[in-house]
N, C-alpha and C positions, 0 to 999 in steps of 0.2 A: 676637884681638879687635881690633877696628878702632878708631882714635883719632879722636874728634871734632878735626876741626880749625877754629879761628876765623879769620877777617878781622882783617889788622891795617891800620888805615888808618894812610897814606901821609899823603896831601895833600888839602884839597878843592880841585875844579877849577874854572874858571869857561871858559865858552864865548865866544869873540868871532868876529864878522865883520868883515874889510876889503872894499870895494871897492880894487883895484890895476890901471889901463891895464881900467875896464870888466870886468874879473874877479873875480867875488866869492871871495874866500877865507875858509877857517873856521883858527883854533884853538883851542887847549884851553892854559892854562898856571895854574899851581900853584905854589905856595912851601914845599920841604919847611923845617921848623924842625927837624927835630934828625936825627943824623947814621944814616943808613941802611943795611941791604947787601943784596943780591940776589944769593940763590945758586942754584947750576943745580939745575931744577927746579922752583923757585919759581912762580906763576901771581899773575900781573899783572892784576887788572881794575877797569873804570870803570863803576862804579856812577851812576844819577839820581838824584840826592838825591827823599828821599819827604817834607819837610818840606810841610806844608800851608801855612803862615804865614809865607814864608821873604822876608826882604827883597831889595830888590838887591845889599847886600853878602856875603849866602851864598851859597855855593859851588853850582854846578847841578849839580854829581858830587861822587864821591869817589872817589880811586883807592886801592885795597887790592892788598893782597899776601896769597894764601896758601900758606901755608910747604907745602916739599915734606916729606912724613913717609919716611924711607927706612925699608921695608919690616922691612929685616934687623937694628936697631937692636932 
């Protein structure tokens, strides 16, 4: 029988742009608050936050982790 697996968020993310020497550069940076791990196997992903009402101090993503299920447990 196969195990539902959930999303555990991480962090939300916010997006910025620089100009640098005429070069528009992008990032992403986030503040994780409490202490983390990542084990092999695991799946990393950045979600678009789907808030409708969301100001400029919420997050434009979210990055989640979903746990790897090892099969033979």
């Amino acid at each position: 029988m196969t195990e539902k697996r959930n999303f555990e968020d991480i962090t939300g993310m916010w997006k910025r742009r620089k100009t640098v020497n005429g070069a528009t550069e992008t990032h992403f940076y986030g503040q994780i608050r409490n202490k983390i791990t990542l084990n092999p196997g695991d799946k990393v992903h950045m979600y678009e936050t789907r808030a409708k009402n969301k100001s400029a101090k919420d997050p434009q993503f979210h990055l989640k982790v979903l746990r790897n299920v090892n099969e033979s447990s």
